[in-house]
C-alpha positions in Angstrom: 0.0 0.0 0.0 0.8 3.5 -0.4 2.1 4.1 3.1 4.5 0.9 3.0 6.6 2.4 0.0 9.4 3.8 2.4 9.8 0.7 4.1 10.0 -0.7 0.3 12.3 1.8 -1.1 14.7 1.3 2.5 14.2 -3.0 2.1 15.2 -2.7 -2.0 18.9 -1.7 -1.0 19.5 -5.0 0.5 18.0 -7.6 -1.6 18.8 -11.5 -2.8 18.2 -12.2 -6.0 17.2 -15.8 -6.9 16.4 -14.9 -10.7 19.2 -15.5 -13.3 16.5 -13.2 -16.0 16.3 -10.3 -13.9 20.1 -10.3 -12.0 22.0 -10.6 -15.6 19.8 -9.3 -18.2 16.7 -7.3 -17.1 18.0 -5.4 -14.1 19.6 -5.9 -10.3 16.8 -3.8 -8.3 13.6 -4.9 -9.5 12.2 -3.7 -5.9 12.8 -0.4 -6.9 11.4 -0.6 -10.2 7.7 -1.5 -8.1 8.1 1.7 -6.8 7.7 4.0 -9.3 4.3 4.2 -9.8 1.0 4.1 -7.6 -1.5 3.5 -10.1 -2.1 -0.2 -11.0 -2.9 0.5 -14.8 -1.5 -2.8 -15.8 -0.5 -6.4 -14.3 3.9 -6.1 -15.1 3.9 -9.5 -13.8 5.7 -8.7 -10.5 3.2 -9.0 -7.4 5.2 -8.4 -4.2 4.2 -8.8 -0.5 5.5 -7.3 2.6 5.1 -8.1 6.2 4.9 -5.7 8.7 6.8 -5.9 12.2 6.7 -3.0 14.2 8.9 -0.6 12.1 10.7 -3.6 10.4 9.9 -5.4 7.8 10.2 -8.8 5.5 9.7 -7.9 1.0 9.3 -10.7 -1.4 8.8 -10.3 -5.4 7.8 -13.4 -7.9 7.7 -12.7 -11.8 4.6 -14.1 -13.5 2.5 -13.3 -15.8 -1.1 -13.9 -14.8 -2.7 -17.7 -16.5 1.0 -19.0 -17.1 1.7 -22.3 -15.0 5.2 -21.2 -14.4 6.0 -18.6 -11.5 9.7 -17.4 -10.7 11.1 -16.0 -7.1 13.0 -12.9 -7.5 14.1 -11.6 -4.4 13.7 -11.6 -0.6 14.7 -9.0 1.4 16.8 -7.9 4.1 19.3 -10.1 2.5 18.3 -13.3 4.5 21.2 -13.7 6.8 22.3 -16.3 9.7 18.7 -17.4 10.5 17.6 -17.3 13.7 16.1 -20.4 15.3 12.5 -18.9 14.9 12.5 -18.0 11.1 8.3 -17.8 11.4 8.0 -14.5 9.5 10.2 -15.4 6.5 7.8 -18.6 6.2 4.7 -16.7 6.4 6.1 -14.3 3.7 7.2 -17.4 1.5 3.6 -18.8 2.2 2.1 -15.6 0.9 4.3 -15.6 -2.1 3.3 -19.2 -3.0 -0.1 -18.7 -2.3 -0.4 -15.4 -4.8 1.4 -17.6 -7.6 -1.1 -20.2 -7.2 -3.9 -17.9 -7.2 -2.7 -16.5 -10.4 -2.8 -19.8 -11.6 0.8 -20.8 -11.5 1.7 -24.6 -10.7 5.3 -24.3 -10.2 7.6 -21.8 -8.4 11.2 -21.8 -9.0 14.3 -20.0 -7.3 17.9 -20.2 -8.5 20.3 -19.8 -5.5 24.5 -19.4 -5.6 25.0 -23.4 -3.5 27.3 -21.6 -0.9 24.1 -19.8 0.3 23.3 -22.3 2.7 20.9 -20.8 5.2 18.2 -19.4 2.1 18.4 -22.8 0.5 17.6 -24.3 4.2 15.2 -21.5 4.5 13.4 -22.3 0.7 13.6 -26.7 1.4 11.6 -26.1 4.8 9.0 -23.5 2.9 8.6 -26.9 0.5 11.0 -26.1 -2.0 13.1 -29.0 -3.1 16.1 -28.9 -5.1 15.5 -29.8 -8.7 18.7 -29.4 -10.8 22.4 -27.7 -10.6 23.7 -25.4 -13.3 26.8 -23.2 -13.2 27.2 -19.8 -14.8 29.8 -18.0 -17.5 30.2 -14.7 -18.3 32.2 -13.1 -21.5 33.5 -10.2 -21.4 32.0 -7.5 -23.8 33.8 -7.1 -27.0 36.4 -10.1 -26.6 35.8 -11.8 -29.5 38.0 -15.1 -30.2 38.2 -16.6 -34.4 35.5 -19.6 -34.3 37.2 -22.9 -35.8 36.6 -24.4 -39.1 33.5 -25.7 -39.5 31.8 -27.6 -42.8 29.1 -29.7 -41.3 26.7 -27.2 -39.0 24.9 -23.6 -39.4 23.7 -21.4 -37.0 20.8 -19.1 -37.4 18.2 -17.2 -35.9 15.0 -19.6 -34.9 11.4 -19.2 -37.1 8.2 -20.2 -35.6 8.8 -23.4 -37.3 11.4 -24.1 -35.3 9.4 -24.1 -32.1 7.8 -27.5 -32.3 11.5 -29.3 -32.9 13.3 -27.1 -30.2 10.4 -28.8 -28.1 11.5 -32.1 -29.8 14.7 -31.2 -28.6 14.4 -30.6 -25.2 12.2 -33.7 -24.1 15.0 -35.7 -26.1 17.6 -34.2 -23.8 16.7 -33.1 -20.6 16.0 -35.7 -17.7 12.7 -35.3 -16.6 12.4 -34.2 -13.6 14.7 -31.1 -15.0 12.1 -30.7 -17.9 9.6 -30.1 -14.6 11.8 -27.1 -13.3 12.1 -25.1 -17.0 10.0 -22.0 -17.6 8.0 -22.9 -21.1 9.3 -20.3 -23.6 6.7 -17.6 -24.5 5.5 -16.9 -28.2 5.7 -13.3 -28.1 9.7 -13.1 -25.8 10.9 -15.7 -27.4 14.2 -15.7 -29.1 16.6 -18.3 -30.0 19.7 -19.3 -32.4 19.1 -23.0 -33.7 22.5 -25.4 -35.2 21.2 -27.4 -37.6 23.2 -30.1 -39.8 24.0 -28.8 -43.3 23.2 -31.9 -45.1 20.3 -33.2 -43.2 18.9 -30.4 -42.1 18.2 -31.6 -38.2 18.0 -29.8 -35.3 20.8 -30.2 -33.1 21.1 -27.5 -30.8 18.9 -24.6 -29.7 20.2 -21.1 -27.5 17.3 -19.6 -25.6 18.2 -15.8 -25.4 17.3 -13.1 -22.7 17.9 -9.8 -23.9 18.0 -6.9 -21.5 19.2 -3.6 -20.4 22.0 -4.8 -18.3 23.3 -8.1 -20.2 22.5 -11.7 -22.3 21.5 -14.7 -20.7 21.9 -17.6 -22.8 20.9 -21.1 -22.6 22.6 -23.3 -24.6 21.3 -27.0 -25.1 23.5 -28.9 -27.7 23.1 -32.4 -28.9 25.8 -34.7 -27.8 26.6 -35.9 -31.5 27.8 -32.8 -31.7 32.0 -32.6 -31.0 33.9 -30.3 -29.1 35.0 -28.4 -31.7 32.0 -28.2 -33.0 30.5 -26.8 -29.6 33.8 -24.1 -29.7 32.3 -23.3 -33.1 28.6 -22.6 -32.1 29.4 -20.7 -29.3 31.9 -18.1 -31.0 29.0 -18.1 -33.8 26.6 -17.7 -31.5 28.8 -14.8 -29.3 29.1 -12.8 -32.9 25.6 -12.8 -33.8 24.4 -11.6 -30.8 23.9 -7.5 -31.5 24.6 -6.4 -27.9 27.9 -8.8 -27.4 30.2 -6.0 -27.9 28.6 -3.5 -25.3 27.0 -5.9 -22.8 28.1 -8.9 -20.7 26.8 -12.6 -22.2 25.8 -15.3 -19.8 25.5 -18.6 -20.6 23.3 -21.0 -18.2 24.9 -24.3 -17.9 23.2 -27.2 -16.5 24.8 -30.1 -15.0 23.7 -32.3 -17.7 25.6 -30.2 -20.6 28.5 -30.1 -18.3 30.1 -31.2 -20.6 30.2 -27.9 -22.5 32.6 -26.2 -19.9 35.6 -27.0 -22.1 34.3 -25.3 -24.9 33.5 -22.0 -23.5 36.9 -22.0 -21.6 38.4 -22.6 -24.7 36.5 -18.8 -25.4 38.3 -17.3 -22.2 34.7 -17.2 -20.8 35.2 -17.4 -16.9 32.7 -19.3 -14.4 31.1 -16.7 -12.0 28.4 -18.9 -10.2 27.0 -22.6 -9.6 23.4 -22.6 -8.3 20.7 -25.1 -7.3 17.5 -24.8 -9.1 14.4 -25.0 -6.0 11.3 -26.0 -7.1 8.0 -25.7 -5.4 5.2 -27.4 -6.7 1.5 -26.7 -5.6 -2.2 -27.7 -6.5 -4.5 -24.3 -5.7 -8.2 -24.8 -4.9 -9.7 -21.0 -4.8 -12.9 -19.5 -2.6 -15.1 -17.7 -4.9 -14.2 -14.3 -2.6 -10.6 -14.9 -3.6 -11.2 -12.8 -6.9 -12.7 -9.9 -4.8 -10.0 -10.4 -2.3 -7.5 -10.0 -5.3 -9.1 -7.3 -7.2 -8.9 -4.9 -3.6 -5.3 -5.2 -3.1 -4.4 -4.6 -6.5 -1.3 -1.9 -6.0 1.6 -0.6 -8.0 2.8 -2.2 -11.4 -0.1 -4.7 -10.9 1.6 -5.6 -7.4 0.4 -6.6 -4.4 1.9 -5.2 -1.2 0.3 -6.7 1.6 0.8 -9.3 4.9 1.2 -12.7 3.8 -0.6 -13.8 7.0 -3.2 -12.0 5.4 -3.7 -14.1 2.2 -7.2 -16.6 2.7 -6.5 -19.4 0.0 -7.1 -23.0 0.4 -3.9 -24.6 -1.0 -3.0 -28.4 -1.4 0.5 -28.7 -1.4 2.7 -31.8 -3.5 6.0 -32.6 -2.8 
């Protein structure tokens, strides 16, 4: 609400970010960003909750857009330190957060955490988060560019919408299952992506999901195993030169564990590793009152953003494992 906005503004200088989108590409203070308007005339997809204690206070922001089953944490705040044996408020507020993503129809809410942070992830498994993958992070350097290899048997290009259907084809090939559970479905209107395709055949070998933004590239890179080191060294200096911002901005790529094997290839690129993370996961099943929706519509604040007590929130919520 209106009258909580210094407290926001004051809890937005020390935040933890636990999305790779908004820390690398779209911005590192998306708090702040809730605060600059107080007239809800559209949803941004960032609904945030506070809870109030005497003149302190607890903030957390999710990123989802309203219908899509996929919900993301972005940030807690104070920067949750050494927790103290009762951490009661920081589960309420993670309660409220969960229970706003499942009332805006989300199944799945996911957090990406550096593994050294040991007292959030604690924090996140005994909200009913449960770690889901590993995946580590690179970042090249703006403008350092390094000659690609020789290369006769792929071809990198920009995807088409026809290329949707086999990157999905692609991905359930690939990716173990229960790491297919944790990834965000790509949207049709945000979605970019370089494909490597085999010159003579034509197949689909490789896809690199891009997030462009104001402060950086994220990338994520899945790549066939057929395809050879070399090869790899090849797409990713391609990919690194086709990219229009790779000369001004930072690129980071998003390895998971399972395309570990990739590591050699960007080294060989002088790109350096800046970050392993776990990938949380909390899954839910939502059953709503009819009064939610009027419950929802009243606390309808800034950006499309809720700023209220998670003790508050009156949803009935199943929770899955």
């Amino acid at each position: 609400m209106p009258g909580d906005l210094a407290l926001v503004s004051r809890l937005a200088k020390s935040q933890f970010l636990m999305d790779n989108a908004t820390a690398f590409a779209r911005g590192v203070n998306p708090l702040e960003s809730a605060l600059l308007s107080t007239v809800p005339l559209a949803d941004m997809g960032l609904p945030t909750l506070i809870l109030r204690e005497d003149d302190h206070g607890y903030l957390g922001q999710i990123r989802h857009r309203a219908g899509e089953r996929h919900a993301q944490l972005v940030c807690l705040a104070p920067v949750p330190e050494e927790l103290e044996d009762d951490e009661t408020q920081w589960l309420h507020l993670l309660d409220g957060l969960v229970r706003v993503a499942g009332r805006r129809g989300a199944h799945i809410l996911k957090a990406e955490v550096p593994e050294y942070e040991y007292e959030v992830i604690r924090l996140l498994r005994k909200a009913g988060f449960w770690v889901y993958s590993r995946q580590t992070i690179y970042r090249h350097k703006p403008g350092h560019f390094v000659e690609a290899p020789e290369n006769d048997r792929l071809c990198l290009r920009w995807a088409t919408d026809r290329d949707k259907n086999r990157i999905l084809a692609l991905q359930g090939h690939l990716v173990p299952s229960i790491v297919q559970q944790a990834m965000t479905p790509y949207d049709d209107e945000d979605f970019r992506a370089l494909v490597v395709e085999t010159l003579q055949e034509g197949r689909l070998v490789g896809s690199l999901e891009v997030v462009d933004g104001k402060c950086g590239l994220l990338v994520k890179p899945l790549l066939h195993p057929d395809i050879f080191e070399a090869e790899a060294q090849w797409t990713f200096a391609m990919a690194l030169r086709s990219l229009p911002k790779a000369d001004k901005l930072p690129v980071y790529f998003s390895i998971p564990n399972f395309q570990e094997w990739l590591r050699v290839a960007l080294q060989s690129l002088k790109l350096t590793e800046i970050d392993r993370q776990v990938v949380l996961v909390k899954h839910m099943s939502i059953k709503n009152r009819q009064t939610d929706e009027i419950v929802q519509a009243a606390r309808e604040v800034i950006f499309g953003t809720s700023l209220v007590s998670a003790i508050e929130l009156g949803v009935d919520r199943d929770t899955t494992p």
